[in-house]
VOMARDO-73036 format. One record per residue: z, y, x of N, C-alpha, C in turn; residue number from 1; residue in one letter. Coordinates in steps of 0.05 Angstrom, whole numbers, plus 5000, padded with zeros to 4 digits. Example, Ala and Ser with C-alpha at 12.3 -4.5 7.8 and 13.67 -1.06 7.14 Angstrom:
nup->5156	nnorth->4886	neast->5264	caup->5156	canorth->4910	caeast->5246	cup->5156	cnorth->4934	ceast->5264	nr->1	rest->A
nup->5142	nnorth->4955	neast->5257	caup->5143	canorth->4979	caeast->5273	cup->5157	cnorth->5001	ceast->5258	nr->2	rest->S
//
This chain:
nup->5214	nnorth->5107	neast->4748	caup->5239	canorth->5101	caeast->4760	cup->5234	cnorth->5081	ceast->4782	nr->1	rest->X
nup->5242	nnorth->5092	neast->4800	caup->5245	canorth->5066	caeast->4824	cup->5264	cnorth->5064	ceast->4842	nr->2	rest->X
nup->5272	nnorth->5032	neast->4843	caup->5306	canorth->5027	caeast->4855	cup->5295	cnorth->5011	ceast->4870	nr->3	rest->X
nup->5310	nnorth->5004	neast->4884	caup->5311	canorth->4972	caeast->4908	cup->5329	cnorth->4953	ceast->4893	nr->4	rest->X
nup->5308	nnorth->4937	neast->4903	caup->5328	canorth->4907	caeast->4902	cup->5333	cnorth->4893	ceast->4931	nr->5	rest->X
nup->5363	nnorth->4886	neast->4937	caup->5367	canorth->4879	caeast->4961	cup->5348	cnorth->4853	ceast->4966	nr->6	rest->X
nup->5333	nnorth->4848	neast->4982	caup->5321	canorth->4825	caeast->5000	cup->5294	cnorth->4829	ceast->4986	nr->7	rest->X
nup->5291	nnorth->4839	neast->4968	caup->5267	canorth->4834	caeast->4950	cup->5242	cnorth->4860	ceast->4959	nr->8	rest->X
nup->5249	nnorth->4879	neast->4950	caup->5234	canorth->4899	caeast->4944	cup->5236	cnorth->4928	ceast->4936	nr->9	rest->X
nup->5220	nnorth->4942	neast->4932	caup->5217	canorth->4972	caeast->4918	cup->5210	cnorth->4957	ceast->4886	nr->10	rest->X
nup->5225	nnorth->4967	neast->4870	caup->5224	canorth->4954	caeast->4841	cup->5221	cnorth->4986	ceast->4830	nr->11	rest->X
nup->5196	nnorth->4978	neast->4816	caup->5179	canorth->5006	caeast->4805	cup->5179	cnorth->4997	ceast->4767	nr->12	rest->X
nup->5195	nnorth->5024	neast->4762	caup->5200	canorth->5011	caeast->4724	cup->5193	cnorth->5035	ceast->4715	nr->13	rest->X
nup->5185	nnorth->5032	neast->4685	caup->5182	canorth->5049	caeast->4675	cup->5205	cnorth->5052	ceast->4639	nr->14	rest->X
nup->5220	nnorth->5073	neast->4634	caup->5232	canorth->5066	caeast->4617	cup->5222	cnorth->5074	ceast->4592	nr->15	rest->X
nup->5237	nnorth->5047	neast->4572	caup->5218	canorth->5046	caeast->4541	cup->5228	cnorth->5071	ceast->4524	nr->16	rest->X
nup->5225	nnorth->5064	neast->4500	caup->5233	canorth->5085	caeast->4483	cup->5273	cnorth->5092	ceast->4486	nr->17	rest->X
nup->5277	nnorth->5075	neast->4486	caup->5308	canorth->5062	caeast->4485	cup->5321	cnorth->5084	ceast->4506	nr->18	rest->X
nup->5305	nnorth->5083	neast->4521	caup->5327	canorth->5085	caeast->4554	cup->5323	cnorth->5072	ceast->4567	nr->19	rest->X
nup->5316	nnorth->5041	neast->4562	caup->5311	canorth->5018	caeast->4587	cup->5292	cnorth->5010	ceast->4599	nr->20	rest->X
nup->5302	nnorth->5004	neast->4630	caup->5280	canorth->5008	caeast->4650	cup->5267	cnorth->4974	ceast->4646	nr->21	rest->X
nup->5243	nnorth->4983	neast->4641	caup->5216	canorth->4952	caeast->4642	cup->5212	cnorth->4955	ceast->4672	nr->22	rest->X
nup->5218	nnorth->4932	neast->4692	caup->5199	canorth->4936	caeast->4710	cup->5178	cnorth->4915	ceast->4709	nr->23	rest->X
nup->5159	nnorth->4924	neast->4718	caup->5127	canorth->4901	caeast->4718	cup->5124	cnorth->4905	ceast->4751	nr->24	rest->X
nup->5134	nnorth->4917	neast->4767	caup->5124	canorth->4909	caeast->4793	cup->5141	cnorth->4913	ceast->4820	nr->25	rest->X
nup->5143	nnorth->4884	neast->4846	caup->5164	canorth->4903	caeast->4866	cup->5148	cnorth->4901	ceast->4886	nr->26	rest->X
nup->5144	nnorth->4919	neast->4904	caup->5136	canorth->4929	caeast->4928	cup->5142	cnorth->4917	ceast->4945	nr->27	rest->X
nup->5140	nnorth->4904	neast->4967	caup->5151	canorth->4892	caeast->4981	cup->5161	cnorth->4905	ceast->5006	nr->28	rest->X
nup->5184	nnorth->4911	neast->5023	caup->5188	canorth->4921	caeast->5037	cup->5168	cnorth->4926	ceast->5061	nr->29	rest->X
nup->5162	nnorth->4903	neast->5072	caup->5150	canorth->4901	caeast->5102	cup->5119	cnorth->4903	ceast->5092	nr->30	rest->X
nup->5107	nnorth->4910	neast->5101	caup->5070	canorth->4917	caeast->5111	cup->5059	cnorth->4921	ceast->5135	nr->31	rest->X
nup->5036	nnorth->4925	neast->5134	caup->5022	canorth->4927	caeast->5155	cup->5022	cnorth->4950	ceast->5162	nr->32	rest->X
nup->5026	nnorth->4973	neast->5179	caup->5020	canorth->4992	caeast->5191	cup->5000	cnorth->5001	ceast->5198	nr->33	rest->X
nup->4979	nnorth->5014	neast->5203	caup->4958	canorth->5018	caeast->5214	cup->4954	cnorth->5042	ceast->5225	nr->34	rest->X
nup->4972	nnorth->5065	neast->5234	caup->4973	canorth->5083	caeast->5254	cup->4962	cnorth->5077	ceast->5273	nr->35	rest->X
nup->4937	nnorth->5091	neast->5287	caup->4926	canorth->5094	caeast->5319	cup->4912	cnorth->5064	ceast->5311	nr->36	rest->X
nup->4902	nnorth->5052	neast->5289	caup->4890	canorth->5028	caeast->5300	cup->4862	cnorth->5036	ceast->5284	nr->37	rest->X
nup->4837	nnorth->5032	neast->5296	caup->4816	canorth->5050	caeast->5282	cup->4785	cnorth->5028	ceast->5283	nr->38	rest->X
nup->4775	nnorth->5037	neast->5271	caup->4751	canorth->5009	caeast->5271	cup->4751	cnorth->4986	ceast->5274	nr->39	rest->X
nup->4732	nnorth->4966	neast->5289	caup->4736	canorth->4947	caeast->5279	cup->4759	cnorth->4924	ceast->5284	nr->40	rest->X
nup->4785	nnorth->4945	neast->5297	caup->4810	canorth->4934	caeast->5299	cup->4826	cnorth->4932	ceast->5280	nr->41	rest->X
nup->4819	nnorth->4963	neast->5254	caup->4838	canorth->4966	caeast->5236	cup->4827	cnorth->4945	ceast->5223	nr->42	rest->X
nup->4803	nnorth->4932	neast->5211	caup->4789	canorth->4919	caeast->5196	cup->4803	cnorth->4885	ceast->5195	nr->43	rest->X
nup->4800	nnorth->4884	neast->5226	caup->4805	canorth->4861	caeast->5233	cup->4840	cnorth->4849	ceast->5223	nr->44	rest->X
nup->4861	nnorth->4880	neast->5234	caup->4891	canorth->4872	caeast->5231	cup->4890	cnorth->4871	ceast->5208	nr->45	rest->X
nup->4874	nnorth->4883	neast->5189	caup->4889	canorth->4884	caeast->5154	cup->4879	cnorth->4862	ceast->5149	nr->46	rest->X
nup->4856	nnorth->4851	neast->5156	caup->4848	canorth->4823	caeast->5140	cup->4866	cnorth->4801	ceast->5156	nr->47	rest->X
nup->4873	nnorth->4801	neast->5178	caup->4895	canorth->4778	caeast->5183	cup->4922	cnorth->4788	ceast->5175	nr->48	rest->X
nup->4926	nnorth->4810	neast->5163	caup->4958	canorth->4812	caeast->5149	cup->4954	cnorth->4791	ceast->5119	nr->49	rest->X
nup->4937	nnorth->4806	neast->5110	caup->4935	canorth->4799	caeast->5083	cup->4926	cnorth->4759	ceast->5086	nr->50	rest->X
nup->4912	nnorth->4758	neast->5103	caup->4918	canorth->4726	caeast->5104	cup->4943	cnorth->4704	ceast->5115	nr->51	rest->X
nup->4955	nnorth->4722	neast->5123	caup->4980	canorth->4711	caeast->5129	cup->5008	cnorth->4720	ceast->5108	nr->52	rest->X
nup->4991	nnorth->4734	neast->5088	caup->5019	canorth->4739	caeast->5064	cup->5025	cnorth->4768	ceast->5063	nr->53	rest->X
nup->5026	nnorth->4781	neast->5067	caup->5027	canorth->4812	caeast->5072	cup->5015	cnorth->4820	ceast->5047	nr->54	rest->X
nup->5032	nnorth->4842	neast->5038	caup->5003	canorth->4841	caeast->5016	cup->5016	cnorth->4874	ceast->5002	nr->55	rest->X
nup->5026	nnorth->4890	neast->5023	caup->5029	canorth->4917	caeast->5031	cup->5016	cnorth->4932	ceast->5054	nr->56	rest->X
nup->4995	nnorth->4946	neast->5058	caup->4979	canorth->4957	caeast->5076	cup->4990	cnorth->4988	ceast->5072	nr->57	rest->X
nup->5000	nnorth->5001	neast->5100	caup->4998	canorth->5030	caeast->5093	cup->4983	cnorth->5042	ceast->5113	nr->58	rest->X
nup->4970	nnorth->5066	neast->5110	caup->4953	canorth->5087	caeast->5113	cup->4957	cnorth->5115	ceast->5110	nr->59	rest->X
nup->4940	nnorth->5125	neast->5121	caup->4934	canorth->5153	caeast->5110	cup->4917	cnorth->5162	ceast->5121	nr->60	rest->X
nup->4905	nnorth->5196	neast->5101	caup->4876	canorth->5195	caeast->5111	cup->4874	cnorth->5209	ceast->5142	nr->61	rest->X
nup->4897	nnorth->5219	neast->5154	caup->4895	canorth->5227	caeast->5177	cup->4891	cnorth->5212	ceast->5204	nr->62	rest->X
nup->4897	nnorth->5174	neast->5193	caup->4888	canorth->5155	caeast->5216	cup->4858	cnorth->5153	ceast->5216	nr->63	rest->X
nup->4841	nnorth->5155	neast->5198	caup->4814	canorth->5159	caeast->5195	cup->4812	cnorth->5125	ceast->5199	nr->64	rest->X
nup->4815	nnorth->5109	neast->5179	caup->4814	canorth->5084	caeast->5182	cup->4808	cnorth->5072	ceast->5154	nr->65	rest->X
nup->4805	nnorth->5092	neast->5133	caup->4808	canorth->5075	caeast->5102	cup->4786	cnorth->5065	ceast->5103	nr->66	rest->X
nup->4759	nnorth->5067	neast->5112	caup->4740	canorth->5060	caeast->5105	cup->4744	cnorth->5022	ceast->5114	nr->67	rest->X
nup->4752	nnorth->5019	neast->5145	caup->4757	canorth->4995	caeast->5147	cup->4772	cnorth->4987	ceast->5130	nr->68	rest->X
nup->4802	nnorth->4991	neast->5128	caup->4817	canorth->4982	caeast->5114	cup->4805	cnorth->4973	ceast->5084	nr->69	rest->X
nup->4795	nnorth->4996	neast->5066	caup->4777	canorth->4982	caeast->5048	cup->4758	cnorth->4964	ceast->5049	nr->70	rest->X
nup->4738	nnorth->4958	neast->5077	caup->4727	canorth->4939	caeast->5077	cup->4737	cnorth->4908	ceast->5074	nr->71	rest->X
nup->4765	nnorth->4914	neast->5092	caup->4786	canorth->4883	caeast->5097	cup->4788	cnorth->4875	ceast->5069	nr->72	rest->X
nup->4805	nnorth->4900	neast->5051	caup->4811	canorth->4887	caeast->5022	cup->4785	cnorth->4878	ceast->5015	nr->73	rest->X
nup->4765	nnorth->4891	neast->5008	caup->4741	canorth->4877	caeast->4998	cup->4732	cnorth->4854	ceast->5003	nr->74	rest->X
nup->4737	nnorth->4845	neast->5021	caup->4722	canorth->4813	caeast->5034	cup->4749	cnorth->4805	ceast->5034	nr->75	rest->X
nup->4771	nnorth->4801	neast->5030	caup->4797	canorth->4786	caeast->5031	cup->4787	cnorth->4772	ceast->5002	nr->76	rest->X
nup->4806	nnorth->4748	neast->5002	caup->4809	canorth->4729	caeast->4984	cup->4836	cnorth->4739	ceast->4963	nr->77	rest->X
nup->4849	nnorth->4756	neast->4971	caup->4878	canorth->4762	caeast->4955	cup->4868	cnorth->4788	ceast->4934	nr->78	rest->X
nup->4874	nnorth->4776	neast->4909	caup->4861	canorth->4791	caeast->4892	cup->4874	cnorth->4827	ceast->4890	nr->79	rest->X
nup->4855	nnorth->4843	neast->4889	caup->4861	canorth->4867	caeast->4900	cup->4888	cnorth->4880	ceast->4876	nr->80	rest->X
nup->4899	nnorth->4869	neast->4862	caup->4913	canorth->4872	caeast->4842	cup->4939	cnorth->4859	ceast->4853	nr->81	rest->X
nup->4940	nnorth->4848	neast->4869	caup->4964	canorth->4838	caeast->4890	cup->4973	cnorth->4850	ceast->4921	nr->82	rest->X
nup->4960	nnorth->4876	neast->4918	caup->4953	canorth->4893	caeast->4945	cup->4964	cnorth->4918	ceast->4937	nr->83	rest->X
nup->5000	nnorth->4923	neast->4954	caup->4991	canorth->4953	caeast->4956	cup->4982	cnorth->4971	ceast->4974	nr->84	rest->X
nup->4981	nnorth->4992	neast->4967	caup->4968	canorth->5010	caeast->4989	cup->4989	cnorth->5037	ceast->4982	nr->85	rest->X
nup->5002	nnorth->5041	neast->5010	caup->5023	canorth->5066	caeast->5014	cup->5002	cnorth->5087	ceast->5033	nr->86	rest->X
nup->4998	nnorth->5113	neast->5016	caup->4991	canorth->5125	caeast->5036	cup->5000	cnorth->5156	ceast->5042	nr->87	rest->X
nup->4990	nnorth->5172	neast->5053	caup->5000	canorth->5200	caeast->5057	cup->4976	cnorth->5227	ceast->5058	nr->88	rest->X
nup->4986	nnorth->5241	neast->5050	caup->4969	canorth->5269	caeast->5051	cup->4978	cnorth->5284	ceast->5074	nr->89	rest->X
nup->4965	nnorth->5302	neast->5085	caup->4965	canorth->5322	caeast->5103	cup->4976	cnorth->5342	ceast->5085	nr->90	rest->X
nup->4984	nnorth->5356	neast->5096	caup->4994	canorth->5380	caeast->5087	cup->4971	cnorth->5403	ceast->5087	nr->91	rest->X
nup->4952	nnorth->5403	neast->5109	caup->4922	canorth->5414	caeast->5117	cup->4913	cnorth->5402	ceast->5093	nr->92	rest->X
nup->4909	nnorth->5382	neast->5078	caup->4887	canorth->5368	caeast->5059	cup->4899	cnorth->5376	ceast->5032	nr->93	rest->X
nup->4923	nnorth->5386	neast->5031	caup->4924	canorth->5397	caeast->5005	cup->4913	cnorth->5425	ceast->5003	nr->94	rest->X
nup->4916	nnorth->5429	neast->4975	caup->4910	canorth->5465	caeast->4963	cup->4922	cnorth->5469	ceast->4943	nr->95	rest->X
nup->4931	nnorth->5494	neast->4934	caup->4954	canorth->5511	caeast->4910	cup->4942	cnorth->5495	ceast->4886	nr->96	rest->X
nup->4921	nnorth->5484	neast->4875	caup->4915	canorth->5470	caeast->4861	cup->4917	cnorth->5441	ceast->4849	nr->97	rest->X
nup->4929	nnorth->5428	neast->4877	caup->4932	canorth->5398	caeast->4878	cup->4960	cnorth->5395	ceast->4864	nr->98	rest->X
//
């Protein structure tokens, strides 16, 4: 289950036996973008998002940039359990199987 909370977030719950929604995590609206930004620019913007508080990065594999992007989280100080990552599939990258 996932709702908004005004000013806050994407609030991601999961419900118990009961019916009622637990949430354990909110999303934060605003992130980093990284469309058209590619080497060692994308590297560079995700590690100054995430040092300045950001701590939503989105992607997908069609910017051809995760490898930086993964590098930034890796050497960032913000523990990668405080990081999300929004990303997207191609429609080309799927198959009847996926």
């Amino acid at each position: 289950v996932i709702y908004s909370e005004r000013g806050k977030g994407v609030s991601i719950c999961n419900r118990d036996e009961e019916g009622k929604g637990k949430c354990s995590l909110v999303m934060p609206w605003v992130g980093l973008g990284t469309f058209k930004v590619k080497g060692q620019h994308a590297k560079n913007a995700t590690r100054a998002a995430l040092d300045c508080g950001y701590c939503r990065i989105d992607t997908a594999s069609c910017y051809h940039n995760e490898q930086e992007i993964s590098e930034a989280i890796a050497e960032s100080t913000v523990p990668r359990k405080d990081i999300f990552i929004t990303s997207k599939v191609a429609p080309r990258e799927m198959t009847s199987g996926d």
